[in-house]
C-alpha positions as CSV (number, residue, x, y, z in Angstrom):
1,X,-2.4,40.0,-40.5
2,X,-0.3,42.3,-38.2
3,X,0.8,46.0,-39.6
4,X,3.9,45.7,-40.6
5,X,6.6,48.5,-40.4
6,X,8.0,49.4,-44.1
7,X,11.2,47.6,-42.9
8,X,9.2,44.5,-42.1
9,X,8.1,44.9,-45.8
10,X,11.3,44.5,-48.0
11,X,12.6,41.2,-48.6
12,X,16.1,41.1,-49.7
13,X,17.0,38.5,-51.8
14,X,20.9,36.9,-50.7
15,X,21.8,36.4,-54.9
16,X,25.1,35.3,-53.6
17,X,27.4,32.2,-54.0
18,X,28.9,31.9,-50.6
19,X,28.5,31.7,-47.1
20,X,30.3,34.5,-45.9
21,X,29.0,36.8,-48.7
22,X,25.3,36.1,-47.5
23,X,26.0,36.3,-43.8
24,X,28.2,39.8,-44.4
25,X,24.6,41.4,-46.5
26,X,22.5,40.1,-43.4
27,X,25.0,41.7,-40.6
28,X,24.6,44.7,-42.9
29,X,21.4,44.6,-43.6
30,X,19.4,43.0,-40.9
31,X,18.2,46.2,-39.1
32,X,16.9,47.7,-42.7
33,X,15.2,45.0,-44.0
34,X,12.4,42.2,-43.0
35,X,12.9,39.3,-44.5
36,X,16.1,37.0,-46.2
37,X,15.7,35.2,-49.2
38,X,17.7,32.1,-49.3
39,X,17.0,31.3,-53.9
40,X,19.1,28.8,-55.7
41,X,22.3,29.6,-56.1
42,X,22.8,30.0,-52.0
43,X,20.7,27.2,-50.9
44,X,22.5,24.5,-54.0
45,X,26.0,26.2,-52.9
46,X,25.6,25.9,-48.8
47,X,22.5,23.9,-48.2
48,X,20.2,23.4,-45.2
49,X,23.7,25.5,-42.8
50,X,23.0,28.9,-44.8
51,X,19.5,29.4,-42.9
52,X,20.7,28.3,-39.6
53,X,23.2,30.8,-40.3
54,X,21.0,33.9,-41.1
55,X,18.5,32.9,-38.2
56,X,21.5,33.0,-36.2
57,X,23.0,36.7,-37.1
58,X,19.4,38.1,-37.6
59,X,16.5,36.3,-35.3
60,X,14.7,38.9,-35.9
61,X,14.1,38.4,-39.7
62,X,12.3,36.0,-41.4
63,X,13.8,33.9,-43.8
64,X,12.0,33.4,-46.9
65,X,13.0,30.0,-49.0
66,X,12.6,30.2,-52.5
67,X,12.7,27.2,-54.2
68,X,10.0,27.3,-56.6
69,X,8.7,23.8,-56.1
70,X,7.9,22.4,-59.3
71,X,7.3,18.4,-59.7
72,X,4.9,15.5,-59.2
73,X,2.3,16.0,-56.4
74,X,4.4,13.1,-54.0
75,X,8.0,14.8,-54.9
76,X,6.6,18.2,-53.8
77,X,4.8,17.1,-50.4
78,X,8.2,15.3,-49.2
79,X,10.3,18.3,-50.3
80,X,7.8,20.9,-48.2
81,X,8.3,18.6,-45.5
82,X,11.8,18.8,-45.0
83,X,11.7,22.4,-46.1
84,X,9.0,23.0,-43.0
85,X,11.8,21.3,-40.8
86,X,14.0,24.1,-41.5
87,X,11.7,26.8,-39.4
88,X,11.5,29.1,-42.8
89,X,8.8,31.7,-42.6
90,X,8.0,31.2,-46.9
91,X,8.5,28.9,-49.3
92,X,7.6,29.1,-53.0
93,X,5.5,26.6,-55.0
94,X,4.9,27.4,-58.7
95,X,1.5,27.4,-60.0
96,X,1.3,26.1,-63.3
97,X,1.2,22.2,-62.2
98,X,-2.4,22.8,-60.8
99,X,-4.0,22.1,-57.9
100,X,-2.8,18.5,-57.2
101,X,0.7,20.1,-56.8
102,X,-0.5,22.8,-54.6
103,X,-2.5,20.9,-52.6
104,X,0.2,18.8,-51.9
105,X,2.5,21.3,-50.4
106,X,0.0,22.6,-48.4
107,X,-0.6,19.4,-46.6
108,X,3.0,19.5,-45.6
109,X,3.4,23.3,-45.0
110,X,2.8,23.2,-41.0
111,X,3.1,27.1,-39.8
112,X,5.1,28.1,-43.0
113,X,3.4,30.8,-45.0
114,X,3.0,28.7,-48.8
115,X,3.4,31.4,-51.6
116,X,2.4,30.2,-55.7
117,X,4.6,31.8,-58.1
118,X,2.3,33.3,-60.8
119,X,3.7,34.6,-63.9
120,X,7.4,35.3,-63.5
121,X,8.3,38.9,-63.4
122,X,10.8,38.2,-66.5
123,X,7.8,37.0,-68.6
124,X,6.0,39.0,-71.5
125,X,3.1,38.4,-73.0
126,X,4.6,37.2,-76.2
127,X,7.2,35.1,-74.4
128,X,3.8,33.2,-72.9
129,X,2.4,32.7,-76.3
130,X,5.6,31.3,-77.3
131,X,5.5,29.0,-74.4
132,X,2.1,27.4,-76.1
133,X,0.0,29.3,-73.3
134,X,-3.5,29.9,-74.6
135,X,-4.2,32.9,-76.4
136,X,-7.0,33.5,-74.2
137,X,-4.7,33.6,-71.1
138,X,-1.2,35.0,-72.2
139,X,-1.9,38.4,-71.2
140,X,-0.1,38.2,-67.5
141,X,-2.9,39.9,-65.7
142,X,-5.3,37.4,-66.7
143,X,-2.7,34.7,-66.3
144,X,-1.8,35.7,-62.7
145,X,-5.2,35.6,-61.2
146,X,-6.2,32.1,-63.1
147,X,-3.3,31.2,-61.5
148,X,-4.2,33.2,-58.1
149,X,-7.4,31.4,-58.2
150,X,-6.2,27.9,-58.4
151,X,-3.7,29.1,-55.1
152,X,-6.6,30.6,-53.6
153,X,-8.9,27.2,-53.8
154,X,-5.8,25.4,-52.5
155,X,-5.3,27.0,-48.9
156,X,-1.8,28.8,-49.8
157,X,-1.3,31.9,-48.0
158,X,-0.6,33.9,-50.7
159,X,1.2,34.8,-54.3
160,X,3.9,36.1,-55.9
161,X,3.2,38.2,-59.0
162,X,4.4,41.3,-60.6
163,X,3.1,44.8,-59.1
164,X,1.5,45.3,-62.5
165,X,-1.4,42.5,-61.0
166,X,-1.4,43.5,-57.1
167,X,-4.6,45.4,-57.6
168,X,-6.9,43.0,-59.4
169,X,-5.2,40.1,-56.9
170,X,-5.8,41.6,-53.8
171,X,-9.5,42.8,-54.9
172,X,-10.7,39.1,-56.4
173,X,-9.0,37.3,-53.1
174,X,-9.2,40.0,-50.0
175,X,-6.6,41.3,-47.8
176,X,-5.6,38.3,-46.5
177,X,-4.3,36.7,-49.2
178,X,-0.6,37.6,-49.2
179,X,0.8,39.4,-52.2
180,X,5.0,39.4,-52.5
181,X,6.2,41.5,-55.3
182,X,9.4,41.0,-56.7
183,X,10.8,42.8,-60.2
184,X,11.0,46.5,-58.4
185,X,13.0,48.9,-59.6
186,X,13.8,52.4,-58.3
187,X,12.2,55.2,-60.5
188,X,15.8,56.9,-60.8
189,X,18.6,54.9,-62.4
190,X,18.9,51.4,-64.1
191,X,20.1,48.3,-63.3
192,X,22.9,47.0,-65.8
193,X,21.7,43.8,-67.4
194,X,18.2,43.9,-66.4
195,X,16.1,40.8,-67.6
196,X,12.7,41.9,-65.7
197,X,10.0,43.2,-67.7
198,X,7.0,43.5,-65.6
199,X,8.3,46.0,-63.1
200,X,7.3,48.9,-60.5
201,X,8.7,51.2,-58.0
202,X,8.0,50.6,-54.5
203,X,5.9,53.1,-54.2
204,X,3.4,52.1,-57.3
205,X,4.3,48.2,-55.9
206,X,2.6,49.1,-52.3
207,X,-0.1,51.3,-53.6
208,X,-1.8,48.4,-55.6
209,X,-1.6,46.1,-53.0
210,X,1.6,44.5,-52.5
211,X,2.3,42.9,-48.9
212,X,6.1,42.5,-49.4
213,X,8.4,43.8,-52.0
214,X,11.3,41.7,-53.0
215,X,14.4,44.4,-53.7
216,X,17.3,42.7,-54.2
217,X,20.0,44.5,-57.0
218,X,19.1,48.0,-56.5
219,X,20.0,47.4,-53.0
220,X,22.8,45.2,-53.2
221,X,24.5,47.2,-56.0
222,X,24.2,50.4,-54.2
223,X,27.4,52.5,-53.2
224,X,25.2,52.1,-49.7
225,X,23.1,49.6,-49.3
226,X,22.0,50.5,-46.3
227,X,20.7,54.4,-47.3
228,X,19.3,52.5,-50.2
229,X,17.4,50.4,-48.6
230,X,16.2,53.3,-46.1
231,X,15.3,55.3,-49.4
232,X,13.1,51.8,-50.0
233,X,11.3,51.9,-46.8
234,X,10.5,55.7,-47.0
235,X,8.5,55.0,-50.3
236,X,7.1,51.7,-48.3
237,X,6.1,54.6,-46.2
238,X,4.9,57.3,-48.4
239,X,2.8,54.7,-50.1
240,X,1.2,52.9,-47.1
241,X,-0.2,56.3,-45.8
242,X,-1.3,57.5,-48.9
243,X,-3.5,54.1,-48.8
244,X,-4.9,54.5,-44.9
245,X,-5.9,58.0,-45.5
């Protein structure tokens, strides 16, 4: 994988309900940031239009569509398909159906980068028990790289997890294997409402490992959202020369 600048790095997530709201954040954002992520609400809201749109405005980005397949093996592979039709650079698979589901969107992934969403970021361990995980596996690190495993076996490019399980990822599958963080959270200041509970800054996120962080509120919710997402790359920065010394 090519080294990528600490711009390259972020992914900011468009949580927004319209059109013009996600196109304004990419004109604003597009030299700060990497990577667009196009989640439910936008992509239900505007559809297949809101990625022609960012590639449009910012063809310099990647766009990153997180969908979080999760269905039978068939319903999966036809949805990657017209997803890969899209010319997305991600696209989101979640783990916990195994490896016929992963296989299957593999098969259909042509040159788009396949990530399997671990353990979500919102999870505890005692929300997993309460889920009926086994005991044995509720504790997220040793969920995540189960999980991690099965992705591994299955030719996805990478995960998503919590910078709490970068480390042990990235040492059990090699450097290759893409790690995307999301649940990061500046180490000054709070976000109102928060409902992540596995999270790191993006320093501690990039020093275990991480290949991409996703930062969306303490960006977007910023009196500047650029300067805050410059303070983001600096600790991208910071972080990534600490680790090449």
């Amino acid at each position: 994988m090519k080294t990528l600048t600490a711009e390259e790095r972020i992914i900011f997530p468009l949580d927004l309900p319209t059109m013009e709201e996600a196109v304004d954040y990419v004109r604003l954002l597009k030299d700060h940031v990497g990577v667009f992520k196009v989640g439910l609400e936008l992509f239900v809201a505007c559809g297949p239009d809101v990625i022609r749109a960012i590639k449009m405005e910012a063809p310099e980005c990647k766009v990153f569509l997180d969908m979080k397949f999760h269905d039978i093996p068939q319903t999966v592979k036809r949805a990657q398909r017209a997803a890969s039709r899209l010319g997305v650079d991600f696209i989101t698979v979640h783990c916990d159906e195994g490896r016929g589901l992963l296989d299957a969107a593999v098969q259909e992934a042509g040159e788009v980068a396949v990530l399997g969403v671990t353990v979500l970021t919102s999870l505890s361990k005692e929300d997993l028990l309460s889920m009926g995980i086994a005991p044995e596996l509720a504790d997220p690190a040793d969920l995540v790289l189960h999980r991690a495993h099965l992705a591994h076996l299955a030719g996805l490019r990478g995960v998503v997890c919590s910078g709490l399980e970068a480390r042990s990822v990235k040492e059990r599958f090699g450097r290759d294997f893409l790690v995307v963080t999301p649940g990061i959270r500046p180490r000054e200041g709070r976000v109102a409402g928060d409902d992540q509970k596995r999270v790191v800054t993006p320093y501690d996120a990039v020093t275990n490992g991480a290949d991409y962080i996703v930062v969306g509120r303490p960006i977007r919710d910023a009196r500047n959202p650029r300067e805050a997402a410059s303070a983001v790359a600096r600790e991208i920065e910071r972080a990534a020369a600490l680790s090449d010394a």
